[in-house]
MDAnalysis code that builds the backbone (N, CA, C; Angstrom):
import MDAnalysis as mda
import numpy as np

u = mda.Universe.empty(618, n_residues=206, atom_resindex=np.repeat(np.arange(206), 3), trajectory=True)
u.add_TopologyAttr("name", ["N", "CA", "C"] * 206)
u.add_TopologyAttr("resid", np.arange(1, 207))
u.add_TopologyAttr("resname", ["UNK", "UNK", "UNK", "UNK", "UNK", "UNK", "UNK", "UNK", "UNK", "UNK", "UNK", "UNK", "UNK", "UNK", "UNK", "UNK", "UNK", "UNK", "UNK", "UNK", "UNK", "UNK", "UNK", "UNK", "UNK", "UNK", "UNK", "UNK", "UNK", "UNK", "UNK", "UNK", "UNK", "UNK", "UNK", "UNK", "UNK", "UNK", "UNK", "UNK", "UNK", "UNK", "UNK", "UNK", "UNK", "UNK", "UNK", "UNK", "UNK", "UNK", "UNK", "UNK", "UNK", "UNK", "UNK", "UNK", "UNK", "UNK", "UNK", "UNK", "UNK", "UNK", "UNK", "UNK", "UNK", "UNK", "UNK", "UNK", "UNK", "UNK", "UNK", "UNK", "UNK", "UNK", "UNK", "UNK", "UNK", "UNK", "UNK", "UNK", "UNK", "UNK", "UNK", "UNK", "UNK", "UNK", "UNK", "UNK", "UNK", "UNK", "UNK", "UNK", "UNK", "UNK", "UNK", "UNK", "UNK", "UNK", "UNK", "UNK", "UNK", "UNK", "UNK", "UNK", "UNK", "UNK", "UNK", "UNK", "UNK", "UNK", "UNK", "UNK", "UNK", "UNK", "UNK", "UNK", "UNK", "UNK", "UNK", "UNK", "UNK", "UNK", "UNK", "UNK", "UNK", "UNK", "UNK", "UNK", "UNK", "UNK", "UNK", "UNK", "UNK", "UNK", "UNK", "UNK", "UNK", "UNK", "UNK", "UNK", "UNK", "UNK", "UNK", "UNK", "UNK", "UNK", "UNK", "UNK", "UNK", "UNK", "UNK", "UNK", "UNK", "UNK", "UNK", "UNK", "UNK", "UNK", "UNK", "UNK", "UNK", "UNK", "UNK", "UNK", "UNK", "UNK", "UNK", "UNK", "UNK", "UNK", "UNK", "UNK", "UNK", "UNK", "UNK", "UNK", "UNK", "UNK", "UNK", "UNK", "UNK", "UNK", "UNK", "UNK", "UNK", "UNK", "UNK", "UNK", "UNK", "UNK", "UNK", "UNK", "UNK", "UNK", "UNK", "UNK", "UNK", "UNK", "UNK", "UNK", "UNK", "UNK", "UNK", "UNK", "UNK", "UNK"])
u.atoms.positions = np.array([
    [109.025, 106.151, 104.563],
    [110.202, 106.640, 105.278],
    [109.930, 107.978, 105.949],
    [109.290, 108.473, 104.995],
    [109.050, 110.059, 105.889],
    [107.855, 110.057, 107.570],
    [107.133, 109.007, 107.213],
    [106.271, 108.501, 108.473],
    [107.147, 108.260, 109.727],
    [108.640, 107.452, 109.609],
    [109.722, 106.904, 110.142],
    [110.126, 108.203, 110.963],
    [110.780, 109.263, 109.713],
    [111.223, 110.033, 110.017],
    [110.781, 111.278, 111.203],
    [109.171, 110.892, 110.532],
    [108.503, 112.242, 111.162],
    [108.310, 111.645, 112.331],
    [108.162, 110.845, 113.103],
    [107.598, 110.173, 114.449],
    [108.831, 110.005, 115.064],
    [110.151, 109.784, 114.497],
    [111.412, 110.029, 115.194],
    [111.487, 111.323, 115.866],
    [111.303, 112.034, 115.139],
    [111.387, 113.484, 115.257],
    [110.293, 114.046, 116.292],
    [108.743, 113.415, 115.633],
    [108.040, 114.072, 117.055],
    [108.377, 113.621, 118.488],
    [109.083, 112.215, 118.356],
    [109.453, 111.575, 120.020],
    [110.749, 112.558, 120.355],
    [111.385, 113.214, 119.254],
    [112.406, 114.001, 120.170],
    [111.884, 115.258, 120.977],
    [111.112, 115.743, 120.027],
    [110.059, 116.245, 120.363],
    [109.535, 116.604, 121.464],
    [108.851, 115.377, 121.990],
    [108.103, 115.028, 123.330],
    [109.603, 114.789, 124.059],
    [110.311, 114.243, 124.145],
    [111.325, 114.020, 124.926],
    [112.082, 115.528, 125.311],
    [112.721, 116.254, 124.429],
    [113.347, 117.596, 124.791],
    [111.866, 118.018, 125.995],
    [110.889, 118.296, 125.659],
    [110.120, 119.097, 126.282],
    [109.575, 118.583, 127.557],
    [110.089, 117.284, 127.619],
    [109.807, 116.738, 129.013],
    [111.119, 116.823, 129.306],
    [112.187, 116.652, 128.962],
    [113.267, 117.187, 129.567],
    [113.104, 118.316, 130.534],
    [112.999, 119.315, 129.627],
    [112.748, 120.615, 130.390],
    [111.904, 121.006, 131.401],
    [110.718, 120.517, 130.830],
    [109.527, 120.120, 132.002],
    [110.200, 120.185, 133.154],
    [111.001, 118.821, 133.366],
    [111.448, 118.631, 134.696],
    [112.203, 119.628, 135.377],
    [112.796, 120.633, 134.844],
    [113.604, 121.326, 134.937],
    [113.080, 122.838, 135.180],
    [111.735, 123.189, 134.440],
    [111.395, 124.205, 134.574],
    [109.864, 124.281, 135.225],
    [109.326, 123.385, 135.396],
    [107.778, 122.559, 135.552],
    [107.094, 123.482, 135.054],
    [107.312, 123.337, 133.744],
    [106.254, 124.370, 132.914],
    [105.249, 123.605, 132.170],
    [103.497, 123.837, 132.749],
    [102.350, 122.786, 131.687],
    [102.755, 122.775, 130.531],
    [102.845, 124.066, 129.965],
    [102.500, 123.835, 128.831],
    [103.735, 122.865, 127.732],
    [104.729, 122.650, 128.630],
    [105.688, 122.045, 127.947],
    [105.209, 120.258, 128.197],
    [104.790, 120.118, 129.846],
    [104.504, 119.327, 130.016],
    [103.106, 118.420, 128.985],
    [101.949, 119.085, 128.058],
    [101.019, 118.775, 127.427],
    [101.873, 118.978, 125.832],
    [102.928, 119.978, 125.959],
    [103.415, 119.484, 124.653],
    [104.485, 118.575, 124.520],
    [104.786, 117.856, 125.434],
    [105.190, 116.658, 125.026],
    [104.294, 115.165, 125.304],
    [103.334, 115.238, 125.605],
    [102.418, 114.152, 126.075],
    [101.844, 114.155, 124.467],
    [101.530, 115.131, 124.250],
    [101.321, 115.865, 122.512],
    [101.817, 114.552, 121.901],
    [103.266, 115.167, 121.597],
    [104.090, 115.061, 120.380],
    [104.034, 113.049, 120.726],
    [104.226, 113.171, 121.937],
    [104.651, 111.780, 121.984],
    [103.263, 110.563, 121.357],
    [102.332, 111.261, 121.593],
    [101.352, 109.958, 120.870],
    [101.327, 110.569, 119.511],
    [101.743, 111.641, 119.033],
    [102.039, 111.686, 117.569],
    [103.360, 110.849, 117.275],
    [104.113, 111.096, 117.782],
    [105.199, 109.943, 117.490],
    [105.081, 108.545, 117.345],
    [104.500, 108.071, 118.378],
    [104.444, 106.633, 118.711],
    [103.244, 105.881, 117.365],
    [102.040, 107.251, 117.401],
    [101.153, 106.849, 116.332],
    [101.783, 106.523, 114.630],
    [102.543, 107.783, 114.430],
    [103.308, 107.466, 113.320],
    [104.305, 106.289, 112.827],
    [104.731, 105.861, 114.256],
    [105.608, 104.776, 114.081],
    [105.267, 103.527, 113.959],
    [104.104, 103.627, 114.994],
    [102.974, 102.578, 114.749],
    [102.447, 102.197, 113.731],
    [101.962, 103.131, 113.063],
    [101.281, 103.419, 111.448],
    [102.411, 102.299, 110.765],
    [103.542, 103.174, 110.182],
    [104.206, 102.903, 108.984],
    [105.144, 101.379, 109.760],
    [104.954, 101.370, 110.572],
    [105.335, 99.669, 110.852],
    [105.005, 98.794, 110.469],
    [103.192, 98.968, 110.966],
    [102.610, 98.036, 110.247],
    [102.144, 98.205, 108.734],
    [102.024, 99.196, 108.376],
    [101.943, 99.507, 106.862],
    [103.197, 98.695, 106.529],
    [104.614, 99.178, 106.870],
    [105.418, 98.460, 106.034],
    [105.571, 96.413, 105.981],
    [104.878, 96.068, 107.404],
    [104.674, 94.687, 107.566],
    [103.754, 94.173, 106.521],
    [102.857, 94.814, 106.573],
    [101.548, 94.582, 105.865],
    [102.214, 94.442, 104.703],
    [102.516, 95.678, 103.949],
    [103.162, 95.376, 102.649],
    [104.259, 94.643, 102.382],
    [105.133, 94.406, 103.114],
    [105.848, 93.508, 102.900],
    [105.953, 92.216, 102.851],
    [105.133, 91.636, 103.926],
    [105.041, 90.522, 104.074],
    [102.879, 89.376, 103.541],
    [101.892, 90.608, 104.611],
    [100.663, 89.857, 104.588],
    [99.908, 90.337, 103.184],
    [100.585, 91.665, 103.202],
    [99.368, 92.304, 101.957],
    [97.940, 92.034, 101.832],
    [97.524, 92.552, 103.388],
    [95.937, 92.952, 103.194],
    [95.908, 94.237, 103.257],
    [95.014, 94.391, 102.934],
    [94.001, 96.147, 102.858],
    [93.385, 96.405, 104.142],
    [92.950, 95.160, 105.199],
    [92.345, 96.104, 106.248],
    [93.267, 96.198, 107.395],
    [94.482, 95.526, 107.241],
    [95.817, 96.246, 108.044],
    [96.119, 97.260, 108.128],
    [96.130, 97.497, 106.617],
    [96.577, 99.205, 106.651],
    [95.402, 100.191, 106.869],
    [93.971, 99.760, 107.160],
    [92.954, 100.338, 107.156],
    [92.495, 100.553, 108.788],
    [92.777, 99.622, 109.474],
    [93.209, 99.650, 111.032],
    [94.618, 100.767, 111.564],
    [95.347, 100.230, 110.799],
    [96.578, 101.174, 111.113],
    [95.895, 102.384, 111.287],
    [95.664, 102.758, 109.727],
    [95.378, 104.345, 109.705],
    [94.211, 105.006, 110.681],
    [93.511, 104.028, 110.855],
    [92.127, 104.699, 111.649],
    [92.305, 104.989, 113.469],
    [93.488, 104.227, 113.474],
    [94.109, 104.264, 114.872],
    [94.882, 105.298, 115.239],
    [95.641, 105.726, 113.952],
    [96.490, 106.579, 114.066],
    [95.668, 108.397, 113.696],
    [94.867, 108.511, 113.201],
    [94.098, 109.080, 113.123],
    [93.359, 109.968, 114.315],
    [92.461, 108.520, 115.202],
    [92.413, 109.099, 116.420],
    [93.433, 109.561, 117.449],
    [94.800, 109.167, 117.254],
    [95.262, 109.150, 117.824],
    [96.008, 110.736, 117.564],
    [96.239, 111.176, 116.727],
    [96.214, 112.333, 115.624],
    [95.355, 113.601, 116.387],
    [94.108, 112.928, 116.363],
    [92.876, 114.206, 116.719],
    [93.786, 114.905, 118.437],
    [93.693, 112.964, 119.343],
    [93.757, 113.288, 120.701],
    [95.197, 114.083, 120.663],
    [96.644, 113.926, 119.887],
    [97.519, 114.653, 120.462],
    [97.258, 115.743, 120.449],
    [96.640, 116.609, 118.801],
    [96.575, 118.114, 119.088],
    [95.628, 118.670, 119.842],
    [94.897, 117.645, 120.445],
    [93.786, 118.238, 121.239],
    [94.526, 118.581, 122.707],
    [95.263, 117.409, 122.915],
    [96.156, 117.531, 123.810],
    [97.382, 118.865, 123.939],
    [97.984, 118.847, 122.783],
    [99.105, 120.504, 122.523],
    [98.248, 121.448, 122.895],
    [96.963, 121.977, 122.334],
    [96.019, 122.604, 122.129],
    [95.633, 123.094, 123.769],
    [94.926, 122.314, 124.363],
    [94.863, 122.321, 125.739],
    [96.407, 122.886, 126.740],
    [96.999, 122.369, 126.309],
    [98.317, 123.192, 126.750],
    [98.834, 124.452, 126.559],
    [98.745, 124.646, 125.306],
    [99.249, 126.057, 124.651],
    [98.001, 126.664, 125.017],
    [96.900, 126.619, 125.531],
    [95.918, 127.467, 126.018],
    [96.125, 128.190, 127.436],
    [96.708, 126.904, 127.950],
    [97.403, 127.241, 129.516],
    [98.093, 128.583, 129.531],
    [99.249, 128.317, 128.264],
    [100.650, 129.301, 128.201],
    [99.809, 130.759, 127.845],
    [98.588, 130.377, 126.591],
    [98.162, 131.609, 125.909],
    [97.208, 133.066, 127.074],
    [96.496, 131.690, 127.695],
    [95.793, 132.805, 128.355],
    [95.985, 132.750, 129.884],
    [96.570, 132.510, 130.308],
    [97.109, 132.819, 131.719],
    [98.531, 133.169, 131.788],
    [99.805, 132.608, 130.779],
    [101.269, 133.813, 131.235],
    [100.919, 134.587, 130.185],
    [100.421, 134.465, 129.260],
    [100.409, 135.891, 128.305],
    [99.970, 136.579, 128.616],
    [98.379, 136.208, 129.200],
    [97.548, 137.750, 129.985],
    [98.242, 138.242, 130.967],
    [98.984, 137.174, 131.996],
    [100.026, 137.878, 133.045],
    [101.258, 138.643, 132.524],
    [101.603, 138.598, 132.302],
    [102.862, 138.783, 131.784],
    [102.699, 139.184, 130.060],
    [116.890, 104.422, 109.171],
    [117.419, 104.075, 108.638],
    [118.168, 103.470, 107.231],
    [118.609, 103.054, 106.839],
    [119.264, 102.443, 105.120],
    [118.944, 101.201, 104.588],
    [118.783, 99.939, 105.790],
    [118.081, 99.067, 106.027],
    [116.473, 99.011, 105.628],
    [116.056, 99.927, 106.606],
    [114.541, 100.087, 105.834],
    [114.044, 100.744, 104.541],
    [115.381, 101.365, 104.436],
    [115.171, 102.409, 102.884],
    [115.113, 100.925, 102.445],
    [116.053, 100.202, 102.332],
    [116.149, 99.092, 100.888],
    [114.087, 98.229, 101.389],
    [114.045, 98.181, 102.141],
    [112.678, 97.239, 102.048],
    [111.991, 97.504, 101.829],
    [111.886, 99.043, 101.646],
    [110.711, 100.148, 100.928],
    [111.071, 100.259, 99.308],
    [112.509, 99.645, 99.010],
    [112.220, 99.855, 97.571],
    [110.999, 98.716, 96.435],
    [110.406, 99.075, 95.849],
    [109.715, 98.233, 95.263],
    [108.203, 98.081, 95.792],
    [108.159, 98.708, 97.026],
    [106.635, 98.461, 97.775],
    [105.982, 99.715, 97.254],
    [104.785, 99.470, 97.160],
    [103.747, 100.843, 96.302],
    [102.807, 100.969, 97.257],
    [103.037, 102.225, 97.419],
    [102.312, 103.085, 98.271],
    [100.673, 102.771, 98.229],
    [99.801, 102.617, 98.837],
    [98.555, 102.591, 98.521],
    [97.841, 103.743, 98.501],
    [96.926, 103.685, 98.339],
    [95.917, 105.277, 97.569],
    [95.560, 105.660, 98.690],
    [95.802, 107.260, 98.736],
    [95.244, 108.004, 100.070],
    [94.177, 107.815, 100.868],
    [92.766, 107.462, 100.244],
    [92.076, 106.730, 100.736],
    [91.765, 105.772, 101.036],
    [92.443, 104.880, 102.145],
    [91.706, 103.632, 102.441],
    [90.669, 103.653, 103.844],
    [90.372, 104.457, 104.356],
    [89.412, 104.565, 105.416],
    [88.253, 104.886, 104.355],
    [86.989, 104.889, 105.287],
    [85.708, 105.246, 104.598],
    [85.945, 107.169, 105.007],
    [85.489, 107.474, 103.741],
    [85.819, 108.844, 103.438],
    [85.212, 109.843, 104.430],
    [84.161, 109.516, 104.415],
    [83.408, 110.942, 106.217],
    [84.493, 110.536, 107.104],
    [85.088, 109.505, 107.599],
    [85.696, 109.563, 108.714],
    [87.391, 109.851, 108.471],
    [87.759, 109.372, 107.369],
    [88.875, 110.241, 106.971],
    [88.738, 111.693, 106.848],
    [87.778, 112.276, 106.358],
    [87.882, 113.963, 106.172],
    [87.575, 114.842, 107.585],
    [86.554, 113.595, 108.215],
    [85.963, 114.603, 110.109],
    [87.751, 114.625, 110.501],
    [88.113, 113.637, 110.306],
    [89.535, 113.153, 111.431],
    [90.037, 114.291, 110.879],
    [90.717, 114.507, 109.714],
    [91.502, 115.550, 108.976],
    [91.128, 117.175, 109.449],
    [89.716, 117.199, 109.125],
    [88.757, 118.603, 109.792],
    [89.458, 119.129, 111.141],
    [89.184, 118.092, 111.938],
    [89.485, 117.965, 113.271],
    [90.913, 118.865, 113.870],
    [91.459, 118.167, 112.783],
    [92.599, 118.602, 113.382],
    [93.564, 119.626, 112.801],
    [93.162, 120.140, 111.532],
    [93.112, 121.471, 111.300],
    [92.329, 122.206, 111.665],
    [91.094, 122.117, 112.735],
    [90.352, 122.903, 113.591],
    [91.281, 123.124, 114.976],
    [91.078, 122.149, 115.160],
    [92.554, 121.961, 116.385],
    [93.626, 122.804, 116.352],
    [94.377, 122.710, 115.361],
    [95.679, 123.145, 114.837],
    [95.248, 124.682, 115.014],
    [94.141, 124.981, 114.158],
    [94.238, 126.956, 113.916],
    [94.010, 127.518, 115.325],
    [93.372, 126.580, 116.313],
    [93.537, 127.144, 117.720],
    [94.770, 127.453, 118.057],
    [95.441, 126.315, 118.575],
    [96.950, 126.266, 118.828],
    [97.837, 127.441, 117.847],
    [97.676, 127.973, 116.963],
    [97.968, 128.710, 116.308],
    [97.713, 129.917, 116.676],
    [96.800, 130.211, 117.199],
    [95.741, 131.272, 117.316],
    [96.682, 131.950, 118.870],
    [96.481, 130.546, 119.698],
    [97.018, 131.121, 120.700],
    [98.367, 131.553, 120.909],
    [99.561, 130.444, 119.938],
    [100.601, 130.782, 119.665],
    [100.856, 132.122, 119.497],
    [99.850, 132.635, 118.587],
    [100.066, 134.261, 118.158],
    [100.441, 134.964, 119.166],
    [98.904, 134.517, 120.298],
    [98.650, 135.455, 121.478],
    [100.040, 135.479, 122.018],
    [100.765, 134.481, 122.553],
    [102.274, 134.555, 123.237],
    [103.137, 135.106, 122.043],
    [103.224, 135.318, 121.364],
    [104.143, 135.931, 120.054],
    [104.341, 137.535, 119.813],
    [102.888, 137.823, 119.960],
    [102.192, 139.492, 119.983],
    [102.520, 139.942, 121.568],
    [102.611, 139.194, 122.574],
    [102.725, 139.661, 123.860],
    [104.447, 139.938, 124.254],
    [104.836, 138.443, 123.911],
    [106.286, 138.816, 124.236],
    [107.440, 139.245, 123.293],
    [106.942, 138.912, 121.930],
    [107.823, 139.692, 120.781],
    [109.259, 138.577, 120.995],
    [109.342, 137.445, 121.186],
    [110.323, 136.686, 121.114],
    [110.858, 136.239, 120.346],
    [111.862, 135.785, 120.135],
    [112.293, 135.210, 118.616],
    [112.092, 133.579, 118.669],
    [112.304, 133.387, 119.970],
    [111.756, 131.814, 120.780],
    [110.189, 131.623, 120.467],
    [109.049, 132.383, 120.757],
    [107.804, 132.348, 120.726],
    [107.417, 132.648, 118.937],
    [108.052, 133.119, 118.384],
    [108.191, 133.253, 116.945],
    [108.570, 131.632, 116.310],
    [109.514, 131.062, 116.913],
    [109.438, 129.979, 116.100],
    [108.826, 128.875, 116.604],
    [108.372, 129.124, 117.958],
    [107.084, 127.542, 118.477],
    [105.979, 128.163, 117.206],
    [105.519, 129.631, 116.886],
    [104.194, 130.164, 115.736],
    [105.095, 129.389, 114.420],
    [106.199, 129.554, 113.965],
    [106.151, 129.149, 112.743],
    [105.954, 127.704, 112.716],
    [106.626, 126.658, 113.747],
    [106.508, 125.060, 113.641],
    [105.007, 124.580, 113.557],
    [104.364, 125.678, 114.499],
    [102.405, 125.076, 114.277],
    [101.967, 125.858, 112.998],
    [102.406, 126.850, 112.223],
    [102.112, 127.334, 111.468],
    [102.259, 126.089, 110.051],
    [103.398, 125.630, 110.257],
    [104.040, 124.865, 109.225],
    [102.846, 123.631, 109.896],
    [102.737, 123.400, 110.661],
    [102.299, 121.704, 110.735],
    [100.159, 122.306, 111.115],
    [99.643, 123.311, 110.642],
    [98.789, 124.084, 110.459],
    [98.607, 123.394, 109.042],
    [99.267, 124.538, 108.481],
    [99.658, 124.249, 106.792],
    [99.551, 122.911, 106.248],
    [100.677, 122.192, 107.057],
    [100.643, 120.493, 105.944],
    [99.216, 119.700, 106.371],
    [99.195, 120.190, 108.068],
    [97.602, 119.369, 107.640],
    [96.359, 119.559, 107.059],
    [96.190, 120.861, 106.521],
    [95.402, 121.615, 105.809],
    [95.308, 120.595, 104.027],
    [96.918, 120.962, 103.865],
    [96.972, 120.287, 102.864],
    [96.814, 119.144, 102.671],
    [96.913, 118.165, 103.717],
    [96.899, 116.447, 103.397],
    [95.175, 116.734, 103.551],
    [94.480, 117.837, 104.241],
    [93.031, 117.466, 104.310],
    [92.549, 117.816, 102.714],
    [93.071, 118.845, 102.330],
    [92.674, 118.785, 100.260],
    [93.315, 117.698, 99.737],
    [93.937, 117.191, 100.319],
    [94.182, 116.131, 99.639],
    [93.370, 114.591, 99.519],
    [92.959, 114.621, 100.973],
    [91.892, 113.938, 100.990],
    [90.425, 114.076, 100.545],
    [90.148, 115.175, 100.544],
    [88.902, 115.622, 100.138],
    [89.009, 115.245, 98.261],
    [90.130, 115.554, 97.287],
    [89.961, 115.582, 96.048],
    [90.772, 113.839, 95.797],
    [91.349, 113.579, 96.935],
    [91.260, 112.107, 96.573],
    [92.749, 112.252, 95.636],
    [93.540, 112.691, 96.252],
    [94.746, 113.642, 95.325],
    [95.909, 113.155, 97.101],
    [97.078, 111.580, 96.014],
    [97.847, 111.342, 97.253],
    [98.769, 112.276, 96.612],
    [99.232, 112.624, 96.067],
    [100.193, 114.161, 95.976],
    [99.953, 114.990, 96.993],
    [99.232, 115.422, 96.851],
    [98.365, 117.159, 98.030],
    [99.116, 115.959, 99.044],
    [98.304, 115.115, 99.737],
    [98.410, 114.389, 101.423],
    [99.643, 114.301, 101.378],
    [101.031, 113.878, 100.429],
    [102.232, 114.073, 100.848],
    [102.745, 114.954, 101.082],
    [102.583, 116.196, 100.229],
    [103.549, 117.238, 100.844],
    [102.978, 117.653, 101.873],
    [101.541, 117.344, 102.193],
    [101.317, 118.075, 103.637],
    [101.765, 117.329, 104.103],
    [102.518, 115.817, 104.205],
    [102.749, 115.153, 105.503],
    [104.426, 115.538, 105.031],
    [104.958, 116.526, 104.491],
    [106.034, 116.720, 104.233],
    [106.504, 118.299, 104.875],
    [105.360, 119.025, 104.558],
    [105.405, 120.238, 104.679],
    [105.160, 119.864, 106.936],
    [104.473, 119.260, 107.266],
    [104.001, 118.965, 108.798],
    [105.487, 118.393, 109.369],
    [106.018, 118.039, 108.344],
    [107.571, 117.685, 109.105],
    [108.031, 118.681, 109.581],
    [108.140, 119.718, 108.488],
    [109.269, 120.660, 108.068],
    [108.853, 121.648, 109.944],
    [107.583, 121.564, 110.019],
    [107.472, 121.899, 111.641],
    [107.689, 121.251, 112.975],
    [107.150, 120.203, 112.253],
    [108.573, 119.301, 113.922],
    [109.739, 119.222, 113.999],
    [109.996, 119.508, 112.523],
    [111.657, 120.235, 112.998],
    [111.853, 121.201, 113.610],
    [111.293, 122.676, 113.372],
    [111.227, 123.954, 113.735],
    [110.952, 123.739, 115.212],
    [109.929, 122.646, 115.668],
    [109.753, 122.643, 116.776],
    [111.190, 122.255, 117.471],
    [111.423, 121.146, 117.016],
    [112.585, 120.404, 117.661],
    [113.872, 121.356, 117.967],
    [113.923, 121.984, 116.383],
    [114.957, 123.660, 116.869],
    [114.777, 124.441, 118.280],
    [113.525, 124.964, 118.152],
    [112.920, 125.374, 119.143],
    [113.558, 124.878, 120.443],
    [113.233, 123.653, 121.071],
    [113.229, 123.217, 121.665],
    [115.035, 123.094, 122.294],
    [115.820, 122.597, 121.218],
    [117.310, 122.359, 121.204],
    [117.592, 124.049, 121.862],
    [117.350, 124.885, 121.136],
    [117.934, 126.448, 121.519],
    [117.505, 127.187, 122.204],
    [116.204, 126.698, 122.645],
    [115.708, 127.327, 124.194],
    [116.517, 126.596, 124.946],
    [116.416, 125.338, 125.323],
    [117.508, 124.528, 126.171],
    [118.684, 125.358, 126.657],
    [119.604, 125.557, 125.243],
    [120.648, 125.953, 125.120],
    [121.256, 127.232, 126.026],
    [119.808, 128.270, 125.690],
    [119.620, 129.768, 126.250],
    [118.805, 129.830, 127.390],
    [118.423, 128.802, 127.928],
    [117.346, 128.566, 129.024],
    [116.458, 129.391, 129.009],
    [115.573, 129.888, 127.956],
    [114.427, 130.998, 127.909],
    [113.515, 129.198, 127.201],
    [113.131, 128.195, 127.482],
    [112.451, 127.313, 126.832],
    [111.152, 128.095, 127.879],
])
């Protein structure tokens, strides 16, 4: 459910910020929603067929396809945010449902690892390498303009920094505890983002 949740959330995500896009034709909004949106679509993708799989075929290399798809797909969005928020960092900064709850009851989660492990941990690497960029540069617009707006795009990558850090110890010790709350704690920043996003709108400083 939280896979559900979180890919709902990143498509609002991508959607607010192409909203605005249009409105303000700003890249970097424009790459952070191209971003969010194959994180969305990947997540939804994922736990679809995870939940088909388990529900209905119950094989292992369904969900082993799923994940490896979603994965890459994982690396390319933040590579994608990343590339964007580089735009913002160093050129304006230097300038300037209930239904599915019930069908999930009774289905058991499978063990954090079902990919072959080097390519689960590079993918994971990846994108907490990824992430501390986007972070990095976040700062740079944070330290420049002192915003309370640019303060919370740093805390949402900070937070989704964080959970993927953690789902990567989690993978590494083979520990599906650790990988949930990071895929719990990585929410808690696409919300922040999604805030973000709602109250710049609101104040037109997006």
């Amino acid at each position: 459910m939280l896979d559900f949740v979180s890919g709902f959330v990143a498509l609002l995500v991508s959607y607010y910020a192409y909203r605005y896009n249009r409105l303000l034709r700003s890249t970097p909004l424009l790459f952070l929603s191209f971003g969010f949106m194959l994180l969305g679509l990947g997540l939804l993708s994922e736990a679809s067929v995870h939940l088909f799989s388990a529900v209905y075929t119950r094989q292992i290399r369904i969900f082993v396809e799923a994940s490896a798809v979603y994965l890459v797909m994982q690396v390319a969005a933040y590579l994608v945010i990343a590339m964007g928020y580089a735009y913002e960092a160093y050129t304006k900064a230097a300038l300037s449902s209930p239904a599915a709850s019930l069908l999930l009851v009774g289905v058991k989660r499978p063990a954090v690892l079902l990919l072959p492990y080097r390519l689960s941990v590079t993918a994971e690497l990846f994108s907490v390498i990824i992430l501390a960029v986007v972070v990095y540069q976040a700062t740079l617009v944070y330290t420049t303009s002192k915003n309370r707006l640019a303060g919370m795009v740093l805390t949402g990558f900070l937070l989704i920094m964080l959970g993927q850090a953690i789902s990567f110890g989690g993978v590494i010790v083979l520990s599906t505890l650790g990988f949930e709350i990071g895929e719990l704690t990585r929410f808690l920043g696409f919300l922040v983002l999604l805030g973000f996003l709602l109250r710049s709108g609101r104040s037109g400083q997006a």
